[in-house]
LOVEXGU-700534 format. One record per residue: residue number from 1; residue in one letter; chain; x, z, y of N, C-alpha, C, O in turn. Coordinates in steps of 0.02 Angstrom, whole numbers, plus 50000, padded with zeros to 5 digits. Atoms other than C-alpha are relative to their C-alpha. Example, Ala and Ser with C-alpha at 12.3 -4.5 7.8 and 13.67 -1.06 7.14 Angstrom:
// LOVEXGU-700534
+------+------+-------+-------+-------+-------+-------+-------+-------+-------+-------+-------+-------+-------+-------+
: resi : resn : chain :   nc1 :   nc3 :   nc2 :  cac1 :  cac3 :  cac2 :   cc1 :   cc3 :   cc2 :   oc1 :   oc3 :   oc2 :
+------+------+-------+-------+-------+-------+-------+-------+-------+-------+-------+-------+-------+-------+-------+
:    1 :    A :     A : 50045 : 50000 : 49941 : 50615 : 50390 : 49775 : 50045 : 50000 : 50060 : 50097 : 50033 : 50059 :
:    2 :    S :     A : 49958 : 49997 : 49941 : 50684 : 50357 : 49947 : 49961 : 50037 : 50055 : 49986 : 50045 : 50110 :
+------+------+-------+-------+-------+-------+-------+-------+-------+-------+-------+-------+-------+-------+-------+
//
This chain:
// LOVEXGU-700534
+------+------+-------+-------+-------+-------+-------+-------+-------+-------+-------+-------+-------+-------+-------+
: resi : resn : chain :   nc1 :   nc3 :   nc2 :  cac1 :  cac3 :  cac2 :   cc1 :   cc3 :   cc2 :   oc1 :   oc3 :   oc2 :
+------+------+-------+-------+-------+-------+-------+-------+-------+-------+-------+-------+-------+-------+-------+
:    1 :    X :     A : 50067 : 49983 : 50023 : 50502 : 47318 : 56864 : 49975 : 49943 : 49956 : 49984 : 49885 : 49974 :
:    2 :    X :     A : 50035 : 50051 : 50046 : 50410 : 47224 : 56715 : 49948 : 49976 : 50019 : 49920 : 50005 : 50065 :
:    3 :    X :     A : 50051 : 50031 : 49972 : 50281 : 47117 : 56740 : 49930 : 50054 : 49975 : 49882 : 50068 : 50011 :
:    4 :    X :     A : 50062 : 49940 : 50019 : 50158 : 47249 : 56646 : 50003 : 50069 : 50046 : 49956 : 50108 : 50035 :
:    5 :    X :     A : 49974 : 49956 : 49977 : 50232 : 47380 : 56760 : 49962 : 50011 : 50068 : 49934 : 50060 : 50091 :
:    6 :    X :     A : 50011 : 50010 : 49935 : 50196 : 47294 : 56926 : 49933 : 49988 : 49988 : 49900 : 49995 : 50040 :
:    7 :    X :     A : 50076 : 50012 : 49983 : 50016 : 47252 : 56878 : 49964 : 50064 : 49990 : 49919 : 50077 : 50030 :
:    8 :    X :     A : 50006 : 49937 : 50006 : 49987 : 47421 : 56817 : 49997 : 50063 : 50071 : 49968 : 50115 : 50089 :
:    9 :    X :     A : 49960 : 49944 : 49899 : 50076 : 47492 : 57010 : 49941 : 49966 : 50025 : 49912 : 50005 : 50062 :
:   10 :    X :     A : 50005 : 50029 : 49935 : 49972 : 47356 : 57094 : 49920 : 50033 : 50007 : 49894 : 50055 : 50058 :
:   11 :    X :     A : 50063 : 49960 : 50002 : 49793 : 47422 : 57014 : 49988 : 50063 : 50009 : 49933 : 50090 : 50001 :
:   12 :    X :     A : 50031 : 49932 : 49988 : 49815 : 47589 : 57057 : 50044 : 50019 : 50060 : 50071 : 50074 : 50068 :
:   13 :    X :     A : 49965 : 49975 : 49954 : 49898 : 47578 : 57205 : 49932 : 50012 : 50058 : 49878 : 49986 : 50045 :
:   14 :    X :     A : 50074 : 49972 : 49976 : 49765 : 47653 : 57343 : 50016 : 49995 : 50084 : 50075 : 50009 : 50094 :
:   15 :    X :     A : 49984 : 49984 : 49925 : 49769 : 47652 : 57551 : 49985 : 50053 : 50005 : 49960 : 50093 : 49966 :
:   16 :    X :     A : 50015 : 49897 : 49984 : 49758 : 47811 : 57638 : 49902 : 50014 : 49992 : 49883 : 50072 : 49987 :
:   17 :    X :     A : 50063 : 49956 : 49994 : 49557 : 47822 : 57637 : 50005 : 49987 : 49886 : 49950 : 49969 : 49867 :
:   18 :    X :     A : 49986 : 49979 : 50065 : 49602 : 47833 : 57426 : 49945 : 49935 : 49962 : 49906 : 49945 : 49915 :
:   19 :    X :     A : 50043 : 50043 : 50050 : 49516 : 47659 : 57375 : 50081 : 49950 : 49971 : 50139 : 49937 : 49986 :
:   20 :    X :     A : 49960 : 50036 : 50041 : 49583 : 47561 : 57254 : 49998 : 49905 : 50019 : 49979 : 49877 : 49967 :
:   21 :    X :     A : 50012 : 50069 : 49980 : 49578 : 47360 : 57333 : 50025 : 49974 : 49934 : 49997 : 49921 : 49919 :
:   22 :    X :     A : 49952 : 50059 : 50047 : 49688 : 47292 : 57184 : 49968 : 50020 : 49928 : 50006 : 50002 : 49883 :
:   23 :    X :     A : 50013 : 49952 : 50047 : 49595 : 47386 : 57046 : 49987 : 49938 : 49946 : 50020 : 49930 : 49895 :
:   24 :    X :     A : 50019 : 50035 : 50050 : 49504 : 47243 : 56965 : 50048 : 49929 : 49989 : 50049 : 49903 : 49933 :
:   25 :    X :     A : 49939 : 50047 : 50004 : 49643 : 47104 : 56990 : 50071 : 50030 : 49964 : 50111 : 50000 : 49928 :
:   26 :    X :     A : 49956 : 49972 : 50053 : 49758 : 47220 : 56919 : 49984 : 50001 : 49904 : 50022 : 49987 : 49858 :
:   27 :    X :     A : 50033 : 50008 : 50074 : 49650 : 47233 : 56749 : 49992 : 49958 : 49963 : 49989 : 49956 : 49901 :
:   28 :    X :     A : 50026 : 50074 : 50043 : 49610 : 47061 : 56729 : 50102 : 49992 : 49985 : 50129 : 50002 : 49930 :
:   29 :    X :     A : 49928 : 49999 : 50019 : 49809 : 47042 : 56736 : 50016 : 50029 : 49931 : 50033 : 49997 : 49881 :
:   30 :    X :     A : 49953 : 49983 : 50062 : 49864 : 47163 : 56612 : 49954 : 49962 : 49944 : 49987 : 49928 : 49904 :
:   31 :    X :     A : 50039 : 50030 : 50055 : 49708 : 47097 : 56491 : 50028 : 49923 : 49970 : 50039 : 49901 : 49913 :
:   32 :    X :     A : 49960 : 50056 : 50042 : 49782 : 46930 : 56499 : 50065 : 50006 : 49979 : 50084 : 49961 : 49941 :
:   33 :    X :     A : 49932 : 50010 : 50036 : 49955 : 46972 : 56456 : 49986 : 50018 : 49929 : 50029 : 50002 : 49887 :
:   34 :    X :     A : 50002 : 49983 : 50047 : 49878 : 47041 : 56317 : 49972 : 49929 : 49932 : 49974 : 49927 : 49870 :
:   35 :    X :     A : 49999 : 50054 : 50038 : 49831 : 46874 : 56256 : 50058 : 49958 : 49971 : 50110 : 49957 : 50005 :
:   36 :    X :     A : 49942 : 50021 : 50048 : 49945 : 46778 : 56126 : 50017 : 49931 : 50040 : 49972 : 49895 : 50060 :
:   37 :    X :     A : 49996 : 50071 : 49978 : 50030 : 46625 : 56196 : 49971 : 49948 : 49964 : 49933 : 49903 : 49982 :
:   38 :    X :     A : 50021 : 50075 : 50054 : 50005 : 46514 : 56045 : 49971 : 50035 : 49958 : 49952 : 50094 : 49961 :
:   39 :    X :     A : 50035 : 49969 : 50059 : 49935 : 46526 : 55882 : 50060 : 49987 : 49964 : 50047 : 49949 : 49917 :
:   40 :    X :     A : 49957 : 50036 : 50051 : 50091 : 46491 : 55797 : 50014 : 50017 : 49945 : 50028 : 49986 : 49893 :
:   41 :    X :     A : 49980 : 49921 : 50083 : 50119 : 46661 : 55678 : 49952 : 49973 : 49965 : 49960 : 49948 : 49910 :
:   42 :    X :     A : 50066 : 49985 : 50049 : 49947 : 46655 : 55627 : 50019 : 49920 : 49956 : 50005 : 49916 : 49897 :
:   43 :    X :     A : 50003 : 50080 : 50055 : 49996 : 46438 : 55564 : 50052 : 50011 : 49960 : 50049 : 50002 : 49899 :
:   44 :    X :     A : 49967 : 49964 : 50059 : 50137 : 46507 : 55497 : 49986 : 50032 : 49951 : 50022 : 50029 : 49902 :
:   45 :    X :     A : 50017 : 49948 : 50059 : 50047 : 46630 : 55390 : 49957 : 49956 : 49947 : 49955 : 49966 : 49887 :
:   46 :    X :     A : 50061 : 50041 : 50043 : 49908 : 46492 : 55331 : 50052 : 49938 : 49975 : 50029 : 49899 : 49933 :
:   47 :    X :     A : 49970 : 50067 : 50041 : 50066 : 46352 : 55292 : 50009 : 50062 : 49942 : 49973 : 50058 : 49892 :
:   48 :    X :     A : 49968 : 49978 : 50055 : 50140 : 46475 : 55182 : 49972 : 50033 : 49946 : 50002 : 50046 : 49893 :
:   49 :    X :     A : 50052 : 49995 : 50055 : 49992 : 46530 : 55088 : 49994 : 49933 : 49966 : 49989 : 49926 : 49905 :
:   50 :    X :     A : 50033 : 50060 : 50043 : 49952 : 46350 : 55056 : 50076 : 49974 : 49959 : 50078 : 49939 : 49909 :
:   51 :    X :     A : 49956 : 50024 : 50060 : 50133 : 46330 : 54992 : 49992 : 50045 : 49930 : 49999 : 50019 : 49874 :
:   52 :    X :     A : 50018 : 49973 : 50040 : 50090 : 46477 : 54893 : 49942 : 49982 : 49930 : 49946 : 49981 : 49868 :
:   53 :    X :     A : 50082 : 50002 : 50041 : 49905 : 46448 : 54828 : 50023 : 49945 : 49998 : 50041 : 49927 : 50054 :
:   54 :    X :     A : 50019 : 50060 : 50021 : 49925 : 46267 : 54736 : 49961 : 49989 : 49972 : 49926 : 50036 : 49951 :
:   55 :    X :     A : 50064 : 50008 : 50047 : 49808 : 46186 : 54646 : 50010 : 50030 : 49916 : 49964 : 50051 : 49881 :
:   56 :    X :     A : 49981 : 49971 : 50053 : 49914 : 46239 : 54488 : 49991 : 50073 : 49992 : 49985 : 50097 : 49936 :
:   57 :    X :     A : 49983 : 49932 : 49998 : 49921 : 46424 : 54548 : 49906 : 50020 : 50036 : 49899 : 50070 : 50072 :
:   58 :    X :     A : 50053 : 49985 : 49943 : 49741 : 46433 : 54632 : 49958 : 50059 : 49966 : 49898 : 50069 : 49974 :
:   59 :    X :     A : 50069 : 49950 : 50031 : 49676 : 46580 : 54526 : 50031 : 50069 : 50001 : 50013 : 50116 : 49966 :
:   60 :    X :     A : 49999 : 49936 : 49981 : 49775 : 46711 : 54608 : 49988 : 50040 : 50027 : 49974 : 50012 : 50080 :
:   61 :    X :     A : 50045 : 49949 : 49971 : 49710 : 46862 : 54674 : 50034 : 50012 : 50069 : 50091 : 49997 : 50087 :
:   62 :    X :     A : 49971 : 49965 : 49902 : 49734 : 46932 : 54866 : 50058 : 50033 : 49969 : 50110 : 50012 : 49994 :
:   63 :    X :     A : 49949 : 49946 : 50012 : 49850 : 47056 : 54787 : 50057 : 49974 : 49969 : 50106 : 50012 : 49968 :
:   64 :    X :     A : 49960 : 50038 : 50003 : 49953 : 46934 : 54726 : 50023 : 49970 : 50039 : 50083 : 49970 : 50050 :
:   65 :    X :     A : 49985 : 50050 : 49958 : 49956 : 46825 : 54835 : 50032 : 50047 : 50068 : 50081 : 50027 : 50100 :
:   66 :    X :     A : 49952 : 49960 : 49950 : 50000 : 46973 : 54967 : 50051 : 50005 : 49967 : 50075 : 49948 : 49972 :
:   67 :    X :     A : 49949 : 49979 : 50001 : 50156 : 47043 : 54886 : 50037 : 49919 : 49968 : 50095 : 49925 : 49946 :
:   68 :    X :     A : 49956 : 50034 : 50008 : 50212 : 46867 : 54843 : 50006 : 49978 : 50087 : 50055 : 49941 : 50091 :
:   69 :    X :     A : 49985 : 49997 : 49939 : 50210 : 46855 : 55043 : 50053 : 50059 : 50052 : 50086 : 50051 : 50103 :
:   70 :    X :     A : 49974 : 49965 : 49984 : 50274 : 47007 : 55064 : 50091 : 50018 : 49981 : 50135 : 50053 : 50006 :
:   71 :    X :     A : 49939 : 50002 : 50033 : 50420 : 46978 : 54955 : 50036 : 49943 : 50047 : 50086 : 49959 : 50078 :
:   72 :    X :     A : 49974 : 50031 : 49943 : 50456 : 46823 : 55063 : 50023 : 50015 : 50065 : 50075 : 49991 : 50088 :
:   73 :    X :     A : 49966 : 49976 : 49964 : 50477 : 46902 : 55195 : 50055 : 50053 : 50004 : 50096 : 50053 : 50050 :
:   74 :    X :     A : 49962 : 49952 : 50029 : 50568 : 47046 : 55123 : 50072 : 49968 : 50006 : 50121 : 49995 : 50033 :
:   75 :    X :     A : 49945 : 50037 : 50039 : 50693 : 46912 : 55057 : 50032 : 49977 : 50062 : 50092 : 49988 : 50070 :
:   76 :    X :     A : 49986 : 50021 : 49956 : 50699 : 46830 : 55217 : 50046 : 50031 : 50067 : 50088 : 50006 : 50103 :
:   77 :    X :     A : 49982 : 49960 : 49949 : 50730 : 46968 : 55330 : 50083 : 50026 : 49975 : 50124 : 50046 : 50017 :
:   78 :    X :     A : 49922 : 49958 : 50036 : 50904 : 47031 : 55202 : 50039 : 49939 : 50017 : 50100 : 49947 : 50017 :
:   79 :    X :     A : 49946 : 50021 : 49982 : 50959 : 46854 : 55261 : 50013 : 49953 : 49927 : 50068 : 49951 : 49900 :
:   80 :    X :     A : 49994 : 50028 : 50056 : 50920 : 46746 : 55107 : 50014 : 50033 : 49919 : 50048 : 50083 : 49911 :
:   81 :    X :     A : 50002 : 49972 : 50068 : 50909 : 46782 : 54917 : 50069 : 50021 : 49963 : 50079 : 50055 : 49913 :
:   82 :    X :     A : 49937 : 49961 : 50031 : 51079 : 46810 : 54887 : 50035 : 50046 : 50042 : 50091 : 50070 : 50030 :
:   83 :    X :     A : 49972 : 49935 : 49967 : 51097 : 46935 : 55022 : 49951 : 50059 : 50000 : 49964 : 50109 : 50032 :
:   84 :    X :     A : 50056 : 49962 : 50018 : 50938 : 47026 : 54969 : 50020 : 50051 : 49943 : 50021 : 50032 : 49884 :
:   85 :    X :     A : 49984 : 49941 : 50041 : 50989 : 47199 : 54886 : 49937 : 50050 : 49987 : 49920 : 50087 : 50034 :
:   86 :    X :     A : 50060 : 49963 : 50003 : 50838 : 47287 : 54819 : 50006 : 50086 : 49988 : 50045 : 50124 : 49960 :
:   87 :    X :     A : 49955 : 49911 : 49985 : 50830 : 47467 : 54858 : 49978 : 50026 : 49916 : 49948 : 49984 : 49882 :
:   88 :    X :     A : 50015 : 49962 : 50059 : 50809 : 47599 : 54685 : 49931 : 50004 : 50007 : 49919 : 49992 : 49948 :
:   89 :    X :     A : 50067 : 50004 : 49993 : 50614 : 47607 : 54727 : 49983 : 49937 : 49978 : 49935 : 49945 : 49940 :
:   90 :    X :     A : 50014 : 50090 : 50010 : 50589 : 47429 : 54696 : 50033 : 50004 : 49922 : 50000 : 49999 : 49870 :
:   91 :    X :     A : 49963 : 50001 : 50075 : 50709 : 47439 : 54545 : 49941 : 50039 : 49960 : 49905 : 50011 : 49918 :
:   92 :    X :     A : 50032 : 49929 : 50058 : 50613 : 47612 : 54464 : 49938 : 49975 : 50013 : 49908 : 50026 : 50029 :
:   93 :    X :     A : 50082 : 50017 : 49976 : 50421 : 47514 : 54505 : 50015 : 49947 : 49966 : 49962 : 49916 : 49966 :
:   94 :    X :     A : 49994 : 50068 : 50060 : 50483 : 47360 : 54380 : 49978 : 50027 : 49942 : 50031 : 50036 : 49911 :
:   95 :    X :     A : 50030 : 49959 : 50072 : 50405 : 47440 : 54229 : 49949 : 49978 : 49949 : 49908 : 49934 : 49965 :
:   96 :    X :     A : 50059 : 50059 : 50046 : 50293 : 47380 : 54086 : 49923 : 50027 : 50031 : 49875 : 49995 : 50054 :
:   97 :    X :     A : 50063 : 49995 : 49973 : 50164 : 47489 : 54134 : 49959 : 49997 : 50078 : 49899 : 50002 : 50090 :
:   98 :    X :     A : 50026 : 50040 : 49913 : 50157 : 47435 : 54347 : 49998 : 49905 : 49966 : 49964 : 49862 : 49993 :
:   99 :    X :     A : 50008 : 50079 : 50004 : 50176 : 47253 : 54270 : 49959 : 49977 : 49980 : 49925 : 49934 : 50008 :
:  100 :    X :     A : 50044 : 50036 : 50037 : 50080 : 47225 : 54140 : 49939 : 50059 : 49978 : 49938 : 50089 : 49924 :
:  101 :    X :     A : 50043 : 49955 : 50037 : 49926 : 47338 : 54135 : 49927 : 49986 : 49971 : 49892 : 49939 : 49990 :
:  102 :    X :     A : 50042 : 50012 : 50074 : 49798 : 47345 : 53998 : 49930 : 49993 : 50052 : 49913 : 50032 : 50095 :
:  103 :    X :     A : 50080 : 50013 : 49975 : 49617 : 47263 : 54056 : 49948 : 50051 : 49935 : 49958 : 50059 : 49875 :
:  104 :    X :     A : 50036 : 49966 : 50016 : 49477 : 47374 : 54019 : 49930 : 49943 : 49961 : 49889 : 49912 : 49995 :
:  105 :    X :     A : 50069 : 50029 : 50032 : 49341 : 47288 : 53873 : 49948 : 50025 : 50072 : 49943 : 50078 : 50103 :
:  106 :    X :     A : 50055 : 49994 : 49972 : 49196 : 47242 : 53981 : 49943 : 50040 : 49956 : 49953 : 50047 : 49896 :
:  107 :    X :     A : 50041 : 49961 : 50028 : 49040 : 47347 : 53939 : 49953 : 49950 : 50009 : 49958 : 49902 : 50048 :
:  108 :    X :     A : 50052 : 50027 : 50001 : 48877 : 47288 : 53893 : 49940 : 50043 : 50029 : 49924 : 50099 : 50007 :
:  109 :    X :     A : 50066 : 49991 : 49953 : 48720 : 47306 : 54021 : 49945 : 49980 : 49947 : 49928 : 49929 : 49916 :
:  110 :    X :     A : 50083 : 49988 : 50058 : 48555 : 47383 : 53916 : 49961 : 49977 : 50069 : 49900 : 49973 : 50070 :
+------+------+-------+-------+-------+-------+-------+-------+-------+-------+-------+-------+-------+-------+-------+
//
């Protein structure tokens, strides 16, 4: 039995007149498993933005700055950049017009 399993059995387990004794010791249980041990992902996510965002690069947008995260991991997960095979979707979405698209003249406010 898992530890989420048995706290789960222990809060709803009942004596014969049908009360629950373990009900609220069971709850507080599963609630804390649901807490994160560390913070470590989340410092992971803020080093590698800041290797990202430099002071040279600091004027890129969220949406940049996501899919250049997302590509890291992408890359990471195939097992390094020279074992990274990009599927035909990725290939056919390289295009002039997803790359480079035309900014709209600002308008002038009467």
């Amino acid at each position: 039995m898992t530890v989420d399993e048995f706290w789960h059995h222990l809060s709803t387990l009942e004596d014969f007149g049908a009360r629950r004794h373990f009900r609220e010791l069971g709850e507080f249980a599963l609630d804390a498993l649901v807490v994160p041990h560390s913070n470590a992902s989340c410092e992971r996510v803020f080093s590698k933005v800041n290797l990202i965002k430099t002071k040279p690069r600091n004027r890129l947008i969220t949406g940049t700055l996501n899919g250049l995260m997302h590509t890291s991991e992408c890359v990471k997960m195939a097992g390094g950049c020279t074992n990274f095979k990009p599927t035909t979707i990725m290939l056919r979405s390289m295009t002039t017009s997803n790359l480079y698209r035309k900014r709209t003249a600002p308008t002038q406010q009467d």
